[in-house]
C-alpha positions as CSV (number, residue, x, y, z in Angstrom):
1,X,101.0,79.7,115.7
2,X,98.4,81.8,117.7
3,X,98.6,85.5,116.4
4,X,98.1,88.8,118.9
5,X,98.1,91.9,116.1
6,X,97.5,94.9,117.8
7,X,97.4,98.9,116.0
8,X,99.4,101.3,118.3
9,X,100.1,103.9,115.0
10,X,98.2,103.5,111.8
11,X,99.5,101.1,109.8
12,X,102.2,99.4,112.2
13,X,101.0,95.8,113.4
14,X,102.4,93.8,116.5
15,X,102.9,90.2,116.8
16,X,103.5,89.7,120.7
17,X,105.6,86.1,122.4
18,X,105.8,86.7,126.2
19,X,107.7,89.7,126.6
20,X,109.0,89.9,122.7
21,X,107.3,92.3,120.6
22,X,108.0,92.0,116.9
23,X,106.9,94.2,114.1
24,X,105.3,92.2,110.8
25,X,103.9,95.2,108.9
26,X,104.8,98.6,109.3
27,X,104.4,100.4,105.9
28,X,101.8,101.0,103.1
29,X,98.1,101.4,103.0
30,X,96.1,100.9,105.8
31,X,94.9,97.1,106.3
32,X,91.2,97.0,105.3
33,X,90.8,92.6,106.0
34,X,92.5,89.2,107.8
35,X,91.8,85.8,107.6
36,X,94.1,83.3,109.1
37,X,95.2,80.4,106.9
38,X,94.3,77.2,108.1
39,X,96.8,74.3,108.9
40,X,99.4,77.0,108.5
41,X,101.0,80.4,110.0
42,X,99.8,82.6,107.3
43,X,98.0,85.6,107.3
44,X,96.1,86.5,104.1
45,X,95.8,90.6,104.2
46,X,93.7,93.0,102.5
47,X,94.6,96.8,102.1
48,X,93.8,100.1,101.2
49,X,95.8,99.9,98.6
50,X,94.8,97.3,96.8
51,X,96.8,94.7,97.4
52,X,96.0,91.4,98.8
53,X,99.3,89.1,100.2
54,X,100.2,86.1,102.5
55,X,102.2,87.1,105.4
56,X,104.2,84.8,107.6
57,X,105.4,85.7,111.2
58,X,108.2,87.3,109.2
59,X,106.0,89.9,107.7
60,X,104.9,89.7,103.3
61,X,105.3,86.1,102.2
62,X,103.6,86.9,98.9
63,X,101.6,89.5,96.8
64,X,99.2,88.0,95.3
65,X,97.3,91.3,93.1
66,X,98.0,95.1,93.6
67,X,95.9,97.8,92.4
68,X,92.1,97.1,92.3
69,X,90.8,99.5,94.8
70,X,90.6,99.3,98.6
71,X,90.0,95.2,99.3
72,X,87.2,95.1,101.4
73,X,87.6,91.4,102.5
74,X,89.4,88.4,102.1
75,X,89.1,84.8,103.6
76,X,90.0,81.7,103.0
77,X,88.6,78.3,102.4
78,X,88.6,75.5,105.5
79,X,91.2,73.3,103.6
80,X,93.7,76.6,103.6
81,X,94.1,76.2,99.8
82,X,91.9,78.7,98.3
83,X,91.9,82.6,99.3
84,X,89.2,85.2,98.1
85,X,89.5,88.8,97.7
86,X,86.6,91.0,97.1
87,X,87.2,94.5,95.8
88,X,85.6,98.1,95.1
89,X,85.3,96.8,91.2
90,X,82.8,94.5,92.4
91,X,84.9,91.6,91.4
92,X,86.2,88.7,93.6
93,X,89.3,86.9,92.7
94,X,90.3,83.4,93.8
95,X,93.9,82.4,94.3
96,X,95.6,79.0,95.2
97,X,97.5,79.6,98.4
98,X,100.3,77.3,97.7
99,X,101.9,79.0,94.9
100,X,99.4,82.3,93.8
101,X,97.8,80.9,91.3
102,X,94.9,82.8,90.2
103,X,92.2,80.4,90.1
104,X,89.2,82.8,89.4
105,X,87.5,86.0,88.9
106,X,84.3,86.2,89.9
107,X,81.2,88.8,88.7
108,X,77.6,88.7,89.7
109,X,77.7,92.1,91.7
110,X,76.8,95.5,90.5
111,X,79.0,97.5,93.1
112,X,82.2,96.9,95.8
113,X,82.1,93.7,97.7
114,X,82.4,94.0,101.7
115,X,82.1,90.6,102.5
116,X,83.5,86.5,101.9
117,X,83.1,83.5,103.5
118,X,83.8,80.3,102.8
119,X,81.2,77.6,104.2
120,X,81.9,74.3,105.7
121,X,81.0,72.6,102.3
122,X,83.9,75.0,100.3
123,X,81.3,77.0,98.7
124,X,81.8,81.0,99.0
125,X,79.0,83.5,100.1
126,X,79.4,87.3,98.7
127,X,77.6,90.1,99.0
128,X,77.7,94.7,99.3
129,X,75.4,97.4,99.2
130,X,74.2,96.2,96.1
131,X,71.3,94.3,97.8
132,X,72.7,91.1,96.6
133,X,73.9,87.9,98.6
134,X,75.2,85.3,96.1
135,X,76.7,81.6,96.8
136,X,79.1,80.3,94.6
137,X,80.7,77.1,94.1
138,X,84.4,77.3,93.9
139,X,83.6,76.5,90.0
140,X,83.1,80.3,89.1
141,X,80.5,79.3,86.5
142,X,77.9,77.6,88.9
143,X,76.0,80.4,91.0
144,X,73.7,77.8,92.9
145,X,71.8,80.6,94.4
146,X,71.3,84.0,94.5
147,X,69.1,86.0,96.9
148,X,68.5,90.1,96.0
149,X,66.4,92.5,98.3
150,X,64.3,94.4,96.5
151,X,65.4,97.7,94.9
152,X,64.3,100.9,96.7
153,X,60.7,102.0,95.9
């Protein structure tokens, strides 16, 4: 499913099909982060709010946490079974996309997380103001590098 979301109000999403317009979100915080799951026609979404879910073409699939501060990114691994969520706490939480599971929570930064990305081996990349970029290995455990800026001087 190819996906067309366009903002006409704050907070009201369109999915358009030709001449059909259909609404699948139109309530709650704004939406801070997409990323499409692959191999499928879910949407994992990031708010305001705090709460990360899976939408289908029918609007919220699944909640999978509430209440961590604004979610500044979310993605989702190339194999479609893993989504990341990176919040204001300065935490990122892994979930299984078939059934929620959470799989991890990671720490390594000092401050709010603005950006994921899962890299064509399956490890993920993180990093905020904090000055720090780290890469992870889905085994939350195993940092297998970490680059920081220096601090200001």
């Amino acid at each position: 499913m190819v996906w067309d979301l366009i903002s006409e109000q704050p907070g009201r999403f369109l999915r358009r099909s030709g001449d059909q317009v259909q609404v699948i979100r139109d309530a709650g915080p704004a939406v801070k982060s997409i990323a499409a799951v692959p191999g499928s026609s879910l949407l994992a979404v990031g708010d305001a709010g705090g709460e990360v879910a899976l939408w289908d073409a029918n609007g919220k699939a699944r909640t999978l946490v509430t209440g961590r501060g604004a979610i500044g990114a979310v993605a989702v691994s190339r194999d479609g079974t893993t989504v990341a969520a990176a919040a204001n706490d300065s935490l990122i939480t892994l979930w299984q996309v078939a059934d929620g599971t959470q799989v991890a929570t990671l720490t390594g930064h000092t401050g709010p997380v603005n950006a994921v990305l899962f890299d064509a081996d399956g490890d993920l990349t993180s990093s905020g103001p904090d000055a720090r970029v780290i890469r992870w290995e889905l085994d939350p455990d195993q940092v297998i590098s970490r680059l920081s800026a220096p601090g200001p001087r």
